[in-house]
C-alpha positions in Angstrom: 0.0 0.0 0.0 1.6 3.6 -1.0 0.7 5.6 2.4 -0.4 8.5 -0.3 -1.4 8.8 -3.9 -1.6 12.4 -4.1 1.3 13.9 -5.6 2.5 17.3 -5.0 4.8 19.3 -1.7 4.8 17.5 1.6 3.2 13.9 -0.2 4.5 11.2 1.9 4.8 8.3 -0.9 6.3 4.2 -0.2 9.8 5.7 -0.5 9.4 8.5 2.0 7.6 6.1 4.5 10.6 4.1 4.2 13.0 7.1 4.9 10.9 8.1 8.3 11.6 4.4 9.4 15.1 4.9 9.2 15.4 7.5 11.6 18.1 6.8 14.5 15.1 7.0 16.9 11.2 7.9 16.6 9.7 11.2 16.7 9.0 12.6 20.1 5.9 14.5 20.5 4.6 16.1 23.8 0.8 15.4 23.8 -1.2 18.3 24.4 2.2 20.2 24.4 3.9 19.6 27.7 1.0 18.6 29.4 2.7 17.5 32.5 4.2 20.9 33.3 1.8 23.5 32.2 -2.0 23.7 31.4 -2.6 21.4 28.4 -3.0 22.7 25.0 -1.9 25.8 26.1 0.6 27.9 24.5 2.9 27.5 27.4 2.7 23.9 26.9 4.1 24.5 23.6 6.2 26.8 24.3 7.9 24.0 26.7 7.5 21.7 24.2 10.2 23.1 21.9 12.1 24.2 24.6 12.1 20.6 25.7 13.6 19.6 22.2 10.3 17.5 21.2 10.3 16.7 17.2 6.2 17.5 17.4 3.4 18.2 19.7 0.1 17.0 19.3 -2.8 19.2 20.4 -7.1 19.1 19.7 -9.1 21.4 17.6 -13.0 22.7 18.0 -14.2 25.6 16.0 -15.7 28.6 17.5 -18.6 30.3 16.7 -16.9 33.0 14.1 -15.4 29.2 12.5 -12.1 29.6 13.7 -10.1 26.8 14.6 -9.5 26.8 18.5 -7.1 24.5 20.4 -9.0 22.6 23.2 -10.0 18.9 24.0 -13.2 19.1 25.3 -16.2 20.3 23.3 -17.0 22.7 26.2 -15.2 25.0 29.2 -15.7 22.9 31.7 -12.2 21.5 32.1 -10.6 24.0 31.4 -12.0 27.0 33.0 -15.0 25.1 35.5 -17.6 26.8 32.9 -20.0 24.4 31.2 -20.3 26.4 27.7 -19.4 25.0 24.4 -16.8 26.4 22.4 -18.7 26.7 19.3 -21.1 29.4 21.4 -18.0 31.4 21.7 -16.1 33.6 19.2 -12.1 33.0 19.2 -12.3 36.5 20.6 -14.0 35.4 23.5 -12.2 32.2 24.4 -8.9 34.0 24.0 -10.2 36.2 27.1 -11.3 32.5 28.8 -7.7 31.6 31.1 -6.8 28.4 30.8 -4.5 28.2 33.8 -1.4 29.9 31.7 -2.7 33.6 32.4 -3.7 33.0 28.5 -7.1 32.3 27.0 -7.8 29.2 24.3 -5.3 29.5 21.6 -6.1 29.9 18.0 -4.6 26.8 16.0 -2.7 29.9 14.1 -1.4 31.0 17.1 -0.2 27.7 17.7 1.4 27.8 14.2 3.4 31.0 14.7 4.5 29.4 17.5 6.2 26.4 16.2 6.8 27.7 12.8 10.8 26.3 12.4 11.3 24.7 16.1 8.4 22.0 16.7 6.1 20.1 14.3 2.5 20.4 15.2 0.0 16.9 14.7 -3.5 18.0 15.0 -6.2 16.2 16.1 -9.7 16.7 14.6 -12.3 16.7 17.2 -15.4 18.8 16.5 -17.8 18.6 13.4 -16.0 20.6 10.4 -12.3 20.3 11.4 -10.8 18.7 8.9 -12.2 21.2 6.3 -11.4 24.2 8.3 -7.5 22.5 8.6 -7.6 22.1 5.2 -8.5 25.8 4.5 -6.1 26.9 7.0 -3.3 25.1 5.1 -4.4 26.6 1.5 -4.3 30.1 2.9 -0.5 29.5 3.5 -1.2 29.2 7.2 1.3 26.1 7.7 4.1 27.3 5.1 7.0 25.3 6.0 5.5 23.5 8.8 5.7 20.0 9.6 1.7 19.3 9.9 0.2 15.9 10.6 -4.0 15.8 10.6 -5.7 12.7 12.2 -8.2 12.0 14.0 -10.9 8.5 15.3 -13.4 10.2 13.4 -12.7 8.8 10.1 -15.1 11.1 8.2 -13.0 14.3 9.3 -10.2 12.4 8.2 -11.8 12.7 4.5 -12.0 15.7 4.9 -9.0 16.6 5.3 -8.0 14.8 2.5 -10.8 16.4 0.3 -9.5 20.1 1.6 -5.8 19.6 1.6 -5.1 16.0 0.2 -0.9 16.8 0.5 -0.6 17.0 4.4 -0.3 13.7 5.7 -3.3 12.1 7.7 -2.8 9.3 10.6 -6.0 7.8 12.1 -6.6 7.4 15.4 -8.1 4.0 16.4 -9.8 2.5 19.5 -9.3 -1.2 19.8 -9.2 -2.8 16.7 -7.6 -5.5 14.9 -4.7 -4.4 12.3 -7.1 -5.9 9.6 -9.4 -3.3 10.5 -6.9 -0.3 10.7 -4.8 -1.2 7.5 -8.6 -1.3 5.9 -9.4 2.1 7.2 -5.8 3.7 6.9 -6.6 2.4 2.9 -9.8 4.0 2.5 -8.2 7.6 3.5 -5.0 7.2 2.5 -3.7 7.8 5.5 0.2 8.0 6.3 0.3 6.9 9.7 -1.4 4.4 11.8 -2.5 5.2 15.6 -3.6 2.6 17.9 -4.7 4.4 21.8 -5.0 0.8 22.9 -2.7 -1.6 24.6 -1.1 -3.9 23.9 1.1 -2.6 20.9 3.7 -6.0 20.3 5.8 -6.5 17.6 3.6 -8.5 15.6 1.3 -5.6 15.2 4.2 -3.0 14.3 5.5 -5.3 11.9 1.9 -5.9 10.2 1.4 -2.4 9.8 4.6 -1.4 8.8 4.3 -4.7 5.8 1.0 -2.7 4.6 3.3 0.7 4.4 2.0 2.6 7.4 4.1 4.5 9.8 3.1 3.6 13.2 1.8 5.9 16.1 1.6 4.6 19.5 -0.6 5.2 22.5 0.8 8.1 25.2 3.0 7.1 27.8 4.4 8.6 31.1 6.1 5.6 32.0 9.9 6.0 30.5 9.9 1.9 30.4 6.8 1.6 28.5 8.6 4.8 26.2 11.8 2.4 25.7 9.8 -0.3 24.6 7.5 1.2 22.6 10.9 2.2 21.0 12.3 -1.2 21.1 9.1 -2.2 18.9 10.5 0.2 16.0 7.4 2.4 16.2 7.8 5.9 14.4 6.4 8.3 16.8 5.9 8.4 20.8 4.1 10.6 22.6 3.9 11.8 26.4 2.4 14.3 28.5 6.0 14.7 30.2 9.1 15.4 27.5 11.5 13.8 30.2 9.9 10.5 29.7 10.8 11.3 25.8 14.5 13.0 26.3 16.6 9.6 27.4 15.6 7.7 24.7 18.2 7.0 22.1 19.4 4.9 19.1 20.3 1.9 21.4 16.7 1.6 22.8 15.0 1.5 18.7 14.1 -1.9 17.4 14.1 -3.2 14.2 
């Protein structure tokens, strides 16, 4: 399976897959930003991200009411802030005067962007209805020039979005448990780059399997540094954690085949 058939800037085809896998050690990505030392998804968590040397972070997108794409997990305030409104009541102006525990409000995905533009890759997760369109408006505006961008989401449909909007950035899905029958099957049907089990366990026979049918491999977040080393002992392509110290030890020695 080629992990894209669209050709053009930033198309990840067979050959490129098999360049990521030869990386000296997967990509590090703080989830939510560094989510274990500041407010997550907030720009400080980013901020520590890259100053944490992570390769990406990964982060969730709503849209507000004015359709701008806002970087938050939940659908509503209530985590966040302790108010139970939904983001899409909201204009961006609004939820950038909400604090979210950084003495900032909700970042705008854009903000985000000019954040990390030439110092962290950004992977964004689609979460509310829309997303993957509004991404892939975002990135024909010019919006992620020269940034490394990664789109996924469990929602499959927002996946094809993306796809439809922006069909060059690369596009992972997110799965629940499945088998790898299921998720090459899927990861076919969009194209998709990268493969993203959040389940346990991930074992070698999995990897392999998806690696056979040309997928880059994602694994489920982990704040235990064992867990990280073994995730990297698998040969997966990309770990993530809430804390970039679980991330920072591992090196060539701990990456499988």
């Amino acid at each position: 399976m080629q992990a894209s058939d669209v050709n053009g800037p930033g198309t990840f085809t067979q050959r490129s897959v098999n360049r990521e896998r030869s990386r000296p050690r997967p990509w590090t990505v703080g989830h939510r930003g560094a989510s274990a030392l500041a407010p997550e998804n907030s720009l400080r968590a980013f901020e520590l991200a890259i100053e944490h040397g992570l390769d990406l972070a990964e982060l969730d997108v709503h849209l507000s009411r004015d359709g701008e794409l806002m970087v938050i997990h939940d659908a509503d305030l209530t985590h966040v802030a302790g108010r139970p409104v939904n983001v899409a009541e909201l204009t961006a102006t609004e939820l950038g005067q909400v604090d979210v525990g950084d003495g900032r409000g909700v970042p705008r995905l854009v903000d985000v962007f000019e954040l990390a533009h030439g110092c962290l890759g950004v992977y964004v997760e689609l979460k509310g209805p829309r997303t993957g369109a509004a991404l892939g408006e975002l990135v024909r505006m010019g919006a992620a020039e020269g940034l490394e961008l990664i789109g996924g989401s469990f929602h499959p449909e927002l996946v094809a979005e993306l796809r439809e909007a922006a069909p060059a950035i690369p596009r992972s899905v997110l799965f629940p448990r499945r088998t790898v029958d299921e998720m090459v099957a899927i990861c076919r049907s969009l194209n998709a780059t990268y493969a993203h089990p959040c389940f346990r366990p991930v074992d070698h026979a999995m990897v392999e399997a998806l690696h056979q049918a040309g997928l880059l491999v994602m694994t489920p977040h982990t704040n235990d540094p064992a867990e990280a080393r073994e995730f990297a002992h698998l040969g997966v392509d990309v770990i993530a954690s809430d804390d970039p110290r679980v991330l920072a030890g591992l090196s060539e020695s701990d990456v499988g085949p």
